[in-house]
PDBQT receptor file of N, H, CA, C and O in Angstrom, charges set to zero:
ATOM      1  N   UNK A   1     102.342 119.065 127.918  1.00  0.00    +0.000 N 
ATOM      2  CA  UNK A   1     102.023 119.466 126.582  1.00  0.00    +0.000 C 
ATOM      3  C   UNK A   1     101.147 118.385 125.945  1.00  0.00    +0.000 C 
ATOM      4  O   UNK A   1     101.425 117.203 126.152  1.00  0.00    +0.000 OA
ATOM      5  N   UNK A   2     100.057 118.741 125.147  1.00  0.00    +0.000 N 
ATOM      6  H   UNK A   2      99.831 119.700 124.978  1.00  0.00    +0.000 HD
ATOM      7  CA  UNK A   2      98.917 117.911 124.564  1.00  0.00    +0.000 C 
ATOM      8  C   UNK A   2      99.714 117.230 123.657  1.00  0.00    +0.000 C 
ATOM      9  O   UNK A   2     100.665 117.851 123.182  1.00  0.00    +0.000 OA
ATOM     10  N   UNK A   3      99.490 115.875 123.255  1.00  0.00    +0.000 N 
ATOM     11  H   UNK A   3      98.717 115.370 123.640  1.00  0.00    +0.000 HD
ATOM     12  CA  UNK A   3     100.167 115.121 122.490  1.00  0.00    +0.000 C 
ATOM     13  C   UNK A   3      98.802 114.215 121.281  1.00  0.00    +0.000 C 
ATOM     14  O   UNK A   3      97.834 113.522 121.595  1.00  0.00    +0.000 OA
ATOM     15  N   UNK A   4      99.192 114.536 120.237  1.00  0.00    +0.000 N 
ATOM     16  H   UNK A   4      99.978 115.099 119.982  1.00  0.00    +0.000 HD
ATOM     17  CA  UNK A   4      98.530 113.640 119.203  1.00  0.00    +0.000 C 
ATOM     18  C   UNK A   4      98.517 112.874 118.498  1.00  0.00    +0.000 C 
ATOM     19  O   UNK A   4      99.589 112.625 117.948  1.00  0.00    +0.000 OA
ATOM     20  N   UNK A   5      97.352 112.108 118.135  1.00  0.00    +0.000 N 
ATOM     21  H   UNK A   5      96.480 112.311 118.582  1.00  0.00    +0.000 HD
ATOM     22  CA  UNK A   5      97.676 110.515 117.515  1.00  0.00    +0.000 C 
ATOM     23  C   UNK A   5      96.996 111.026 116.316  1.00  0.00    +0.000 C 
ATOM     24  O   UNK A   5      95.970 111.701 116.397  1.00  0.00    +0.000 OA
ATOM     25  N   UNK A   6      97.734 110.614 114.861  1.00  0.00    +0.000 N 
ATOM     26  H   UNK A   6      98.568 110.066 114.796  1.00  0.00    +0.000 HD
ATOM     27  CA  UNK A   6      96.931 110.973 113.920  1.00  0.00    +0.000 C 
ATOM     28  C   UNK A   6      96.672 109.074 113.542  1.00  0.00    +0.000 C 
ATOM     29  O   UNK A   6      97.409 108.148 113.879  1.00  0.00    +0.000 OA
ATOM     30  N   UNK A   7      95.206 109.007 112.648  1.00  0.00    +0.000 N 
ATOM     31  H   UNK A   7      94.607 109.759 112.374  1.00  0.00    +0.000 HD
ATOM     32  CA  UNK A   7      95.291 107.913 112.336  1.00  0.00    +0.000 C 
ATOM     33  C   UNK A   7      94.515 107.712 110.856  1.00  0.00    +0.000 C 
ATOM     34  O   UNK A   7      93.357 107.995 110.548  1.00  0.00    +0.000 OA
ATOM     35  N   UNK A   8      95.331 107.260 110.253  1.00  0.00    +0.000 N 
ATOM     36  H   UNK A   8      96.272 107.029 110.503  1.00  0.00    +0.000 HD
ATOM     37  CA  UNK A   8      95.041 107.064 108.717  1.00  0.00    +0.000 C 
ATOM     38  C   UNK A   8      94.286 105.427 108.359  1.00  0.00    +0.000 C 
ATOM     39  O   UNK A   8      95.020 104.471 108.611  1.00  0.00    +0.000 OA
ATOM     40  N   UNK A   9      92.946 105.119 107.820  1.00  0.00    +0.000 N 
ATOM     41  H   UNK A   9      92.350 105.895 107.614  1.00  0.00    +0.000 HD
ATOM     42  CA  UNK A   9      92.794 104.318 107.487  1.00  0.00    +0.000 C 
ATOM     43  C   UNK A   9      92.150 104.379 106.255  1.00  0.00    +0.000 C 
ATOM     44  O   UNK A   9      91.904 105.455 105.712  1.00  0.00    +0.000 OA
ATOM     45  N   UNK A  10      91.785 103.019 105.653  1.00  0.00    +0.000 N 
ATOM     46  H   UNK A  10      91.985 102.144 106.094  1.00  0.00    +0.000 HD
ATOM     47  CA  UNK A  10      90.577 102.584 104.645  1.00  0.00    +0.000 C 
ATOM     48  C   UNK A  10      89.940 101.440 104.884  1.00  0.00    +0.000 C 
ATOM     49  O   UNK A  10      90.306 100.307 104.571  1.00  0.00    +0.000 OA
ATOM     50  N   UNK A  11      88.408 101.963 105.779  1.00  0.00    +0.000 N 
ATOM     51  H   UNK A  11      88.111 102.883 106.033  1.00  0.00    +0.000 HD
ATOM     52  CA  UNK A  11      88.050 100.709 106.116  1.00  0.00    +0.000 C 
ATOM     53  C   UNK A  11      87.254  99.532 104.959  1.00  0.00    +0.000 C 
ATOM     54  O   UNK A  11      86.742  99.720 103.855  1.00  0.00    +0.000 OA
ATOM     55  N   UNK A  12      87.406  98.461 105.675  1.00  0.00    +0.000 N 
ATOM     56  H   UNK A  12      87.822  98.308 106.572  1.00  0.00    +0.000 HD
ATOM     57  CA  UNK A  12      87.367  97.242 104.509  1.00  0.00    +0.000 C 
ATOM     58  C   UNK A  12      85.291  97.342 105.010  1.00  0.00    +0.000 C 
ATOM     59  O   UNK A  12      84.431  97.102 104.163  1.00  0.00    +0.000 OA
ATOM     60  N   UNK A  13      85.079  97.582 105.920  1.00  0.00    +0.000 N 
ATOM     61  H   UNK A  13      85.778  97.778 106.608  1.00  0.00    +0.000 HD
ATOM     62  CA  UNK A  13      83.545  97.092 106.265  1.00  0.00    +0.000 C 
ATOM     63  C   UNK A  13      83.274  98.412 106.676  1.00  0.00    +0.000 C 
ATOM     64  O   UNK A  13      84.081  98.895 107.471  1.00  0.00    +0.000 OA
ATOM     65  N   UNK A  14      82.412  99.041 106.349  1.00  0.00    +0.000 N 
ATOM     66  H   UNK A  14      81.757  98.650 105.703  1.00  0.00    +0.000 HD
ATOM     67  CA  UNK A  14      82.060 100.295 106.906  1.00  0.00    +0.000 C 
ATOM     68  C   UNK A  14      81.336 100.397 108.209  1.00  0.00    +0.000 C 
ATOM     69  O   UNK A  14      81.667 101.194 109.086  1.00  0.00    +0.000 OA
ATOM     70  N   UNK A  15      80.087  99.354 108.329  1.00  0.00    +0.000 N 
ATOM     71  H   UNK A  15      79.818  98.706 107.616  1.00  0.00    +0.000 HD
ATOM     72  CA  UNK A  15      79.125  99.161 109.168  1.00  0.00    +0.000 C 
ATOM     73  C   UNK A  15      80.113  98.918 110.772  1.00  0.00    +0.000 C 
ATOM     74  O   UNK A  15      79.924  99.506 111.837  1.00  0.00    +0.000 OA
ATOM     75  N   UNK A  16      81.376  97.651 110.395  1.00  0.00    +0.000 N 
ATOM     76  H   UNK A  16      81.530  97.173 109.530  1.00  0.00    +0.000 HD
ATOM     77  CA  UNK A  16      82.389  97.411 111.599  1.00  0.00    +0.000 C 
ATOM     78  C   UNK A  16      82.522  98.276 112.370  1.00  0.00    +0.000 C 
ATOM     79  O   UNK A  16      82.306  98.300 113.582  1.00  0.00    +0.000 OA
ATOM     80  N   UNK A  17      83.098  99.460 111.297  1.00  0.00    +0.000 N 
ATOM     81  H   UNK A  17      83.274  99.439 110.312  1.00  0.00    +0.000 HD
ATOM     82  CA  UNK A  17      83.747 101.070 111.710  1.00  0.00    +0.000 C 
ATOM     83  C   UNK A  17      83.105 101.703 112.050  1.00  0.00    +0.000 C 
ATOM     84  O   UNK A  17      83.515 102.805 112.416  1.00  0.00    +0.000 OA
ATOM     85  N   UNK A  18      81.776 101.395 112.127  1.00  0.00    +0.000 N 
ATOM     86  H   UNK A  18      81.442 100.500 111.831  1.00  0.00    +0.000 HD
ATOM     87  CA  UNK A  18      80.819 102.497 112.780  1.00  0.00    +0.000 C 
ATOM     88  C   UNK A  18      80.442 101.798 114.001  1.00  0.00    +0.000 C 
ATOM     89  O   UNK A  18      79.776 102.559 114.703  1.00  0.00    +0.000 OA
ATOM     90  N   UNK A  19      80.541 101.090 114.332  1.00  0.00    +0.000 N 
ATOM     91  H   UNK A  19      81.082 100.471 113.762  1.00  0.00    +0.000 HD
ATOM     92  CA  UNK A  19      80.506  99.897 115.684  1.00  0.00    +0.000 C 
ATOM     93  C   UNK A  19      81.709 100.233 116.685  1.00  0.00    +0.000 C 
ATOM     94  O   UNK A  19      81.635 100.507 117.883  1.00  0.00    +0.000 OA
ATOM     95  N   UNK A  20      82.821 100.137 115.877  1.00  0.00    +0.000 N 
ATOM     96  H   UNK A  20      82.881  99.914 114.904  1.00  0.00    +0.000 HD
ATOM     97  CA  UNK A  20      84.126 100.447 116.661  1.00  0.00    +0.000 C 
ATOM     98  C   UNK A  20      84.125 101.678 117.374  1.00  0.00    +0.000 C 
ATOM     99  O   UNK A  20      84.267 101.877 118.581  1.00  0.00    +0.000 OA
ATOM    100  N   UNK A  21      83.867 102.797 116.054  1.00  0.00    +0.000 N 
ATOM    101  H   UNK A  21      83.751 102.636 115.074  1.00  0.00    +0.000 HD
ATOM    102  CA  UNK A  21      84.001 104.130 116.398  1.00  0.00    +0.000 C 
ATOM    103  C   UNK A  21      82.975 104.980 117.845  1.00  0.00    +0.000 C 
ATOM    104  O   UNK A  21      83.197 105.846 118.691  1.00  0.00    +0.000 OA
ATOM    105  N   UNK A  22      82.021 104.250 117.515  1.00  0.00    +0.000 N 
ATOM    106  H   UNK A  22      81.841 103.546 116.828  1.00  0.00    +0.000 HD
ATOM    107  CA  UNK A  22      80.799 104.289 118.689  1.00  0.00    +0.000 C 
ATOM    108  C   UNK A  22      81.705 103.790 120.079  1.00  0.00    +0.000 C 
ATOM    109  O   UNK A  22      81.651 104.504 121.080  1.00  0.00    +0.000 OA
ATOM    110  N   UNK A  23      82.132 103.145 120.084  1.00  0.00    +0.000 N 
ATOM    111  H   UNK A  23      82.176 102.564 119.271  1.00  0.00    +0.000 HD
ATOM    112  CA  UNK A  23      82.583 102.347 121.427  1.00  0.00    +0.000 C 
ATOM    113  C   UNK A  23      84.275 102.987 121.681  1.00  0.00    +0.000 C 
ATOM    114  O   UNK A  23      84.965 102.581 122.616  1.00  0.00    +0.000 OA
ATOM    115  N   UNK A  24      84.599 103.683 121.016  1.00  0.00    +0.000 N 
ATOM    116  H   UNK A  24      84.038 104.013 120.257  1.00  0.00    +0.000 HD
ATOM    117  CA  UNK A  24      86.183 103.704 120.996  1.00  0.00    +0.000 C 
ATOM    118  C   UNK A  24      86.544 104.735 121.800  1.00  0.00    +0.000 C 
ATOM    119  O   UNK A  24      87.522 104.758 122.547  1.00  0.00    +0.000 OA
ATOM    120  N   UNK A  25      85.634 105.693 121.613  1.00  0.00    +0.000 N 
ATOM    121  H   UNK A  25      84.839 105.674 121.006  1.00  0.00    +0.000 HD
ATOM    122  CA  UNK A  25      85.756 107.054 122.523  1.00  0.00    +0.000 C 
ATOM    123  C   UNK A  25      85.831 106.670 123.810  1.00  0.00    +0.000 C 
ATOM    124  O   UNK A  25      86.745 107.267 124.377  1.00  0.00    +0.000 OA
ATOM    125  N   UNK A  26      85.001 105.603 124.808  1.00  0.00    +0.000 N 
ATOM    126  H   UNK A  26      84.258 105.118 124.347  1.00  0.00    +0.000 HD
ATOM    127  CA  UNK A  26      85.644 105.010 125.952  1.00  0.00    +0.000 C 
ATOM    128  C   UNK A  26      86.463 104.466 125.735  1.00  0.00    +0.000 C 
ATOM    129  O   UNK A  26      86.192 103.429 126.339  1.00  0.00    +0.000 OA
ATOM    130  N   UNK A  27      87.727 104.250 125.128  1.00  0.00    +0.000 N 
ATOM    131  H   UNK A  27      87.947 105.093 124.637  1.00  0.00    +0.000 HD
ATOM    132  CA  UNK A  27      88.538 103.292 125.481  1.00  0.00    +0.000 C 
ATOM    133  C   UNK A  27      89.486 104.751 126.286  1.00  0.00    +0.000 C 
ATOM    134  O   UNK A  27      90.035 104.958 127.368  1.00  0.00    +0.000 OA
ATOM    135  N   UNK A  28      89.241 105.529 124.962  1.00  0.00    +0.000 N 
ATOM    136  H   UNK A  28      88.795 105.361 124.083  1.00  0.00    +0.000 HD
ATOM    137  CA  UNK A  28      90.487 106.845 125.171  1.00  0.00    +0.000 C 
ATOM    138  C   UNK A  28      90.530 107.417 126.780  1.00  0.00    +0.000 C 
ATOM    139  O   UNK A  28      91.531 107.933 127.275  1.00  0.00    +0.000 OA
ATOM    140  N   UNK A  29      88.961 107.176 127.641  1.00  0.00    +0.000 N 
ATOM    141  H   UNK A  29      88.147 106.757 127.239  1.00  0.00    +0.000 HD
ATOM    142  CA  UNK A  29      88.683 108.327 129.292  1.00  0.00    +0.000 C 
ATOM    143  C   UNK A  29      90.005 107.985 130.140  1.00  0.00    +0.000 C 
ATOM    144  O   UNK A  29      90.794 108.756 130.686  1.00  0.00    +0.000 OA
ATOM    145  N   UNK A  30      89.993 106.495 130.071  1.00  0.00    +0.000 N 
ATOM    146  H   UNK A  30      89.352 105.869 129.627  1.00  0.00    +0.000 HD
ATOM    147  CA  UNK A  30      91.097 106.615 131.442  1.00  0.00    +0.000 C 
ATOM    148  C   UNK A  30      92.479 106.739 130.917  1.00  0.00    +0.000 C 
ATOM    149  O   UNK A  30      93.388 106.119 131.469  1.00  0.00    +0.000 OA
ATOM    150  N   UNK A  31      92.703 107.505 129.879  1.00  0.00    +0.000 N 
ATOM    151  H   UNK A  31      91.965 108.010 129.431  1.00  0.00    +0.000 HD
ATOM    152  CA  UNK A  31      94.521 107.993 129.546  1.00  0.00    +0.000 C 
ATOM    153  C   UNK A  31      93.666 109.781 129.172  1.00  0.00    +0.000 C 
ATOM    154  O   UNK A  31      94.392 110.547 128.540  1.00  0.00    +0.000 OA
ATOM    155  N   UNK A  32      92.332 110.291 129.536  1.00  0.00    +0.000 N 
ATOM    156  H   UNK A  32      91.742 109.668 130.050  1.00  0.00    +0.000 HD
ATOM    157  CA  UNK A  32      92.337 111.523 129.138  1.00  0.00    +0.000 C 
ATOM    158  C   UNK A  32      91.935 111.988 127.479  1.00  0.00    +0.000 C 
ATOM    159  O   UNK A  32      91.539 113.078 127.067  1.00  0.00    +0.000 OA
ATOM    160  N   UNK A  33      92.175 110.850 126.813  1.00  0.00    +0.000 N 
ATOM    161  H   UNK A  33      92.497 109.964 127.147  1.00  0.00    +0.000 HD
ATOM    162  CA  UNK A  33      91.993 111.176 125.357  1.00  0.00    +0.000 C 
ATOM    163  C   UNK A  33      90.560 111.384 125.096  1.00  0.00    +0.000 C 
ATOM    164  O   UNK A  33      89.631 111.179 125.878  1.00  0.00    +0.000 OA
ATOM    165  N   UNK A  34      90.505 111.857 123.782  1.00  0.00    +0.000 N 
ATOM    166  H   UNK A  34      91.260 112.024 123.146  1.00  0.00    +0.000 HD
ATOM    167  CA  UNK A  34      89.383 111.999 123.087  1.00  0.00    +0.000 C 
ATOM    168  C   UNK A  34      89.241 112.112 121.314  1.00  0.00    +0.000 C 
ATOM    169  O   UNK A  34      90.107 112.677 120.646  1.00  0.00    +0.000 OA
ATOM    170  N   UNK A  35      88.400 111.680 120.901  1.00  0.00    +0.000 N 
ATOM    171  H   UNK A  35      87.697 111.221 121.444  1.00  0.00    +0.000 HD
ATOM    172  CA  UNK A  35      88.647 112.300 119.426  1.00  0.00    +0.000 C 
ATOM    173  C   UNK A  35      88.210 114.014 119.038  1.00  0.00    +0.000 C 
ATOM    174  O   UNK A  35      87.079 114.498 119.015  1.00  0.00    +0.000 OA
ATOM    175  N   UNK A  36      89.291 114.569 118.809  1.00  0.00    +0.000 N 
ATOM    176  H   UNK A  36      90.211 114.176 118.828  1.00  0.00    +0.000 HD
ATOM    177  CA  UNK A  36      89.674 115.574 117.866  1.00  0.00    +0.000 C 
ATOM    178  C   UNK A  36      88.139 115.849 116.709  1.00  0.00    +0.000 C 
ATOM    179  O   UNK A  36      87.216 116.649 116.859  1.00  0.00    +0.000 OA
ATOM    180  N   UNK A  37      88.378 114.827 115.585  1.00  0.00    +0.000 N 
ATOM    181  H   UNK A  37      89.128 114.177 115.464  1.00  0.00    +0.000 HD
ATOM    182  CA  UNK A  37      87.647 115.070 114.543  1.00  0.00    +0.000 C 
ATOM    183  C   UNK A  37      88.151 113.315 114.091  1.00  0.00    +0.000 C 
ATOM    184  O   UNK A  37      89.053 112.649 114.598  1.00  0.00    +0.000 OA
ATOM    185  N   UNK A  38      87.492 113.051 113.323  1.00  0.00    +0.000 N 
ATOM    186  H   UNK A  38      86.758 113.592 112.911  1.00  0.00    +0.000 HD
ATOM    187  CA  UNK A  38      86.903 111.554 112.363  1.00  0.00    +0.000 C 
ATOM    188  C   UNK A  38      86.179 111.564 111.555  1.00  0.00    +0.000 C 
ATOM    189  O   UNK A  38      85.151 112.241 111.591  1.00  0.00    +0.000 OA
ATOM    190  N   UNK A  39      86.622 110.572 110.290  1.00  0.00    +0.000 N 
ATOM    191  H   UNK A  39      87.457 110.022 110.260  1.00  0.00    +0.000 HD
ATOM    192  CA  UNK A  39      85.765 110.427 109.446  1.00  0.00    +0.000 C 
ATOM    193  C   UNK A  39      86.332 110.987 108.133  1.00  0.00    +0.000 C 
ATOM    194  O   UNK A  39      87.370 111.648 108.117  1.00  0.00    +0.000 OA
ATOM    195  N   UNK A  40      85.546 110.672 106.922  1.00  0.00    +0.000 N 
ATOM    196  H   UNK A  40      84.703 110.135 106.936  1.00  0.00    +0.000 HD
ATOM    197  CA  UNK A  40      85.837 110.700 105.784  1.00  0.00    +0.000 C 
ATOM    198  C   UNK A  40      86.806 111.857 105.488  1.00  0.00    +0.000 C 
ATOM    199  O   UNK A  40      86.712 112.893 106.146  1.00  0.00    +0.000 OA
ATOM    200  N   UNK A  41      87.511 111.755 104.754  1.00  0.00    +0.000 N 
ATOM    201  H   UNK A  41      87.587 110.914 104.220  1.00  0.00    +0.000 HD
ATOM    202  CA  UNK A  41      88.858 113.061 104.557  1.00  0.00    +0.000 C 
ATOM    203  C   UNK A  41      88.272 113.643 102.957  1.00  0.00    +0.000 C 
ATOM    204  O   UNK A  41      87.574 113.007 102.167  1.00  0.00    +0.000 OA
ATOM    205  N   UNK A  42      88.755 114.899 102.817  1.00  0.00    +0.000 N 
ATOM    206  H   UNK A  42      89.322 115.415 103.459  1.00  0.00    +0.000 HD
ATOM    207  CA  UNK A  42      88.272 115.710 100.952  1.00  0.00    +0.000 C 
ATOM    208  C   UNK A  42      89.806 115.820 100.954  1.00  0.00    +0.000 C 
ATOM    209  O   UNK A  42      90.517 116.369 101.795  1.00  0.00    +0.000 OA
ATOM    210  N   UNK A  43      90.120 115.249  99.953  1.00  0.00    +0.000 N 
ATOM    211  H   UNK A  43      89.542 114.803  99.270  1.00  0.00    +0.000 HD
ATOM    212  CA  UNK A  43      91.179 115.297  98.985  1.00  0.00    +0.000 C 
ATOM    213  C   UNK A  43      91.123 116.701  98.601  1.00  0.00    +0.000 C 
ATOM    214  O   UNK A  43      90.006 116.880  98.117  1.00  0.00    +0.000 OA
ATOM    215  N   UNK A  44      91.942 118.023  98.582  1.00  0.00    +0.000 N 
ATOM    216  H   UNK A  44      92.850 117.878  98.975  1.00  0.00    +0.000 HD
ATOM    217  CA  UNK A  44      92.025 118.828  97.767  1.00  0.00    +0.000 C 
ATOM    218  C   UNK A  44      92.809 119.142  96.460  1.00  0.00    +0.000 C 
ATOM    219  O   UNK A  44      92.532 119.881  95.515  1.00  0.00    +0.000 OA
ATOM    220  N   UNK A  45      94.035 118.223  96.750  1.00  0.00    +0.000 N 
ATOM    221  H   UNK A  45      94.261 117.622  97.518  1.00  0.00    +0.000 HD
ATOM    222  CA  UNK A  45      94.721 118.150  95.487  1.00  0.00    +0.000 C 
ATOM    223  C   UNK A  45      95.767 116.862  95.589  1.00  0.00    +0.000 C 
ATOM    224  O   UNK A  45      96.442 116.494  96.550  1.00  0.00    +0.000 OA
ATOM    225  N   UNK A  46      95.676 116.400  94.468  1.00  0.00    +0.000 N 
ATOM    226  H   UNK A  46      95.127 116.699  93.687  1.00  0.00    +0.000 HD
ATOM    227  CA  UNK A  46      96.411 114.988  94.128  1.00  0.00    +0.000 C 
ATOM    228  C   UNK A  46      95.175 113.996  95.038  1.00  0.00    +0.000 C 
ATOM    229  O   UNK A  46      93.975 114.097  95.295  1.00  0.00    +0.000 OA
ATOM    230  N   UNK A  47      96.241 113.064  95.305  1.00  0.00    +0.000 N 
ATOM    231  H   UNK A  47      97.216 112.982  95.097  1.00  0.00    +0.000 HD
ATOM    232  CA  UNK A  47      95.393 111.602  95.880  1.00  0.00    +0.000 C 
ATOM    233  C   UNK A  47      95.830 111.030  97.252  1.00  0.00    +0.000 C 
ATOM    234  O   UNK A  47      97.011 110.775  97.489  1.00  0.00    +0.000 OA
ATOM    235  N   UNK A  48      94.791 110.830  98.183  1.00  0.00    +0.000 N 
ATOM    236  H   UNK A  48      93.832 111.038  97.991  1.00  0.00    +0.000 HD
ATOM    237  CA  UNK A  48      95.525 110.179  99.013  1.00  0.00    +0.000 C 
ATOM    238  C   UNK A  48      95.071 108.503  99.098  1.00  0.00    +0.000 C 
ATOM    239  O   UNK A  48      94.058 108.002  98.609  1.00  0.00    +0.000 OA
ATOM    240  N   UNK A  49      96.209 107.782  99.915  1.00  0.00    +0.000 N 
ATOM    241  H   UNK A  49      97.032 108.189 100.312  1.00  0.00    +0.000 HD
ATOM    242  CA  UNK A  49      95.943 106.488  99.777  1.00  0.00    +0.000 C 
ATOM    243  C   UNK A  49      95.434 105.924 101.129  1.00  0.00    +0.000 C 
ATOM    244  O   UNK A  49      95.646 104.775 101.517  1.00  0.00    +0.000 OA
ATOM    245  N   UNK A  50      94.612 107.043 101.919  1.00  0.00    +0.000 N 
ATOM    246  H   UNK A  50      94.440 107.976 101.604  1.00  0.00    +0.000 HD
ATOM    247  CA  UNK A  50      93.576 106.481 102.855  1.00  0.00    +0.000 C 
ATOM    248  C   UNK A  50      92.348 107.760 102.620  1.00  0.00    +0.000 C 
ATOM    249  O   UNK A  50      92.242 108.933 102.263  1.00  0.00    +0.000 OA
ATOM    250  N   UNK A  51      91.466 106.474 103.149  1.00  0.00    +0.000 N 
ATOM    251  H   UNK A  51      91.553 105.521 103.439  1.00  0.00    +0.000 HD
ATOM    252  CA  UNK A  51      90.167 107.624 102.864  1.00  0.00    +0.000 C 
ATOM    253  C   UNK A  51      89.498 108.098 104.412  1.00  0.00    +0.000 C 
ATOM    254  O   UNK A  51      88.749 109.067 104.530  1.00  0.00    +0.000 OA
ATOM    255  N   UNK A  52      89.841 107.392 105.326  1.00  0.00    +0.000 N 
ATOM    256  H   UNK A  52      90.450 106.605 105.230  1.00  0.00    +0.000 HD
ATOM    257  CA  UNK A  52      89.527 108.177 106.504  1.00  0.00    +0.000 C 
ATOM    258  C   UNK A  52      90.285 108.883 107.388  1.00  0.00    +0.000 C 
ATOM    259  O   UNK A  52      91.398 108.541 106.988  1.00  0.00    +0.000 OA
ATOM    260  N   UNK A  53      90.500 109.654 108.345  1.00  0.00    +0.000 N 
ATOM    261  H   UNK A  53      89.596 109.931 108.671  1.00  0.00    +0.000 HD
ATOM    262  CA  UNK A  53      91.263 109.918 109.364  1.00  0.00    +0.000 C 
ATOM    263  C   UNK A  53      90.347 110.204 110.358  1.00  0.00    +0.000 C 
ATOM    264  O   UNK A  53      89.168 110.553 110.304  1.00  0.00    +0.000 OA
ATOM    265  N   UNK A  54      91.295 109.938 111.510  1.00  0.00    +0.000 N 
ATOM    266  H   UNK A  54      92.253 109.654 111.554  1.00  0.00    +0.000 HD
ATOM    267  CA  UNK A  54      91.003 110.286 113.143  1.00  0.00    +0.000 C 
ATOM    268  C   UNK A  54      92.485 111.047 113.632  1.00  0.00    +0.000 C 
ATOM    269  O   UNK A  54      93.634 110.698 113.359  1.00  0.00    +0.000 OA
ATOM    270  N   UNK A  55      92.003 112.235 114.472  1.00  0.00    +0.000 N 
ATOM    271  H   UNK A  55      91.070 112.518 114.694  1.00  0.00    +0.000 HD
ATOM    272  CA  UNK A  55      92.862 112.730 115.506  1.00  0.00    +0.000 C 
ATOM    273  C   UNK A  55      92.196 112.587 116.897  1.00  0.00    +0.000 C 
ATOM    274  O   UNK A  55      90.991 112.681 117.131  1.00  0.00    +0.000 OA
ATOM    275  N   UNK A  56      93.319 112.313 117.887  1.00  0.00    +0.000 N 
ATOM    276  H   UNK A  56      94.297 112.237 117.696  1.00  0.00    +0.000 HD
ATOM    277  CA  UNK A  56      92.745 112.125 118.684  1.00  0.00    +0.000 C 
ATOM    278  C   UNK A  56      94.007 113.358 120.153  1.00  0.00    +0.000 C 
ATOM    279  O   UNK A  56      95.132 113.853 120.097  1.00  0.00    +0.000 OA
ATOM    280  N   UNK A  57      93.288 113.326 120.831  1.00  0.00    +0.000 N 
ATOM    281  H   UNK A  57      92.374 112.923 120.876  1.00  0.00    +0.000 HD
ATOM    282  CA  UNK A  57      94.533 114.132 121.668  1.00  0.00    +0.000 C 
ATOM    283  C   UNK A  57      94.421 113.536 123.099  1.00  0.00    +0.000 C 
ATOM    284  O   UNK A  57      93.459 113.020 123.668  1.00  0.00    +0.000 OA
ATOM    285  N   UNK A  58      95.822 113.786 123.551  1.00  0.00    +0.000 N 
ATOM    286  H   UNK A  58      96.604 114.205 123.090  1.00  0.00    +0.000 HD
ATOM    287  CA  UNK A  58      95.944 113.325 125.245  1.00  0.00    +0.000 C 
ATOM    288  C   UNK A  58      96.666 114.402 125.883  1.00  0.00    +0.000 C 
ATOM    289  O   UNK A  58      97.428 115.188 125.319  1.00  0.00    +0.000 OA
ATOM    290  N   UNK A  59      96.363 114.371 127.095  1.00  0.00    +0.000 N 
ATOM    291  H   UNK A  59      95.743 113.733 127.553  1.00  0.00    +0.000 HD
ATOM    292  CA  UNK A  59      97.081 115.440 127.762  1.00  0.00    +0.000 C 
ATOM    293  C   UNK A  59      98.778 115.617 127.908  1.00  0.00    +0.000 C 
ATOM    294  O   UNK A  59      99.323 116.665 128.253  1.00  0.00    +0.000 OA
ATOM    295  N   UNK A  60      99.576 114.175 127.517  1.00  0.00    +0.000 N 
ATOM    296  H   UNK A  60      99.133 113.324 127.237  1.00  0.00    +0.000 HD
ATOM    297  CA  UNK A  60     100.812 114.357 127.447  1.00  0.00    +0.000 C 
ATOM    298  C   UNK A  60     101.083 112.970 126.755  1.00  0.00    +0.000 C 
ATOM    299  O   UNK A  60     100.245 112.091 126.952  1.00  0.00    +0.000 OA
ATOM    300  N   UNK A  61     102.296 112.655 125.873  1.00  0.00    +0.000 N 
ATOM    301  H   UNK A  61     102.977 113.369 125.713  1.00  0.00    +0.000 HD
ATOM    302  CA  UNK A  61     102.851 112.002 125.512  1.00  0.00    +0.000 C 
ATOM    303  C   UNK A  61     102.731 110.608 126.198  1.00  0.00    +0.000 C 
ATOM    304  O   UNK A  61     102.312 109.630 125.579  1.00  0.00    +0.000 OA
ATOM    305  N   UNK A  62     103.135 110.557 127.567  1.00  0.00    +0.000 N 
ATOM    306  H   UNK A  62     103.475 111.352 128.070  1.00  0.00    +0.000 HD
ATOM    307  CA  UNK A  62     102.967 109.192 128.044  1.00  0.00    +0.000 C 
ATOM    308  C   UNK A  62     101.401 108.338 127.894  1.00  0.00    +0.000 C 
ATOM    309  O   UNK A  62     101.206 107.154 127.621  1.00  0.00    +0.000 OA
ATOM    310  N   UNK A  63     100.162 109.714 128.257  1.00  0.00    +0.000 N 
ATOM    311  H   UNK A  63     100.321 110.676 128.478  1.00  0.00    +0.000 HD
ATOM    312  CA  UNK A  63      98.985 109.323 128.390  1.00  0.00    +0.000 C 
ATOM    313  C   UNK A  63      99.074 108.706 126.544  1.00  0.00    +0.000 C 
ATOM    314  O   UNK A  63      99.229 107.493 126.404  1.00  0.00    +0.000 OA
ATOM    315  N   UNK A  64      99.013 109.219 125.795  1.00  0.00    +0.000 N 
ATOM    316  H   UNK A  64      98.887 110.204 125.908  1.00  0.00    +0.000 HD
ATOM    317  CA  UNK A  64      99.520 108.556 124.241  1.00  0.00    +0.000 C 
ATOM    318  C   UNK A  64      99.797 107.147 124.383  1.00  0.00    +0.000 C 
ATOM    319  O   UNK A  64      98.988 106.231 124.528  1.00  0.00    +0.000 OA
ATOM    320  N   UNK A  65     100.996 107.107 124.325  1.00  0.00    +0.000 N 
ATOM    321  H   UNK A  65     101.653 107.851 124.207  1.00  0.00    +0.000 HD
ATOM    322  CA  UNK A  65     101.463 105.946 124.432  1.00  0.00    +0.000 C 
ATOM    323  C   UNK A  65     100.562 104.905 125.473  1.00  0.00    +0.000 C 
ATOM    324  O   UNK A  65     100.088 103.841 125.076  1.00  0.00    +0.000 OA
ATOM    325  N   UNK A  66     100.432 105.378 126.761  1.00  0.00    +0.000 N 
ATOM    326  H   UNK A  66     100.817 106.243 127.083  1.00  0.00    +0.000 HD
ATOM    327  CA  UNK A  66      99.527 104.203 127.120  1.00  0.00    +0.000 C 
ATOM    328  C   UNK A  66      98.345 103.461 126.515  1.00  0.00    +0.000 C 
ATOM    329  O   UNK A  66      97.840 102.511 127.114  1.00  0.00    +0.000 OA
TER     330      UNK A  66
């Protein structure tokens, strides 16, 4: 069963995060992962206290965790 990482941030350097994000998608090949969707989140109602998210998915729980 596909297993997912949600990930909530607010980055402090934007330019960093676009450095990271470029390079990060290889980290995920050898556990199978990939990103889902990234990047800036729309508030539809109330506030949240991060402004980006990433999902990312793996083919099972362990691949996750590794």
């Amino acid at each position: 069963m596909s297993a997912y990482v949600i990930v909530d941030l607010t980055p402090k350097d934007a330019g960093k995060l676009q450095e990271y994000g470029a390079l990060a998608a290889e980290t995920l090949k050898p556990f199978g992962g990939e990103f889902l969707t990234k990047g800036l989140i729309e508030v539809l109602h109330g506030t949240a206290p991060f402004l980006n998210k990433a999902i990312l998915v793996f083919p099972d729980r362990e691949k996750a965790a590794a």
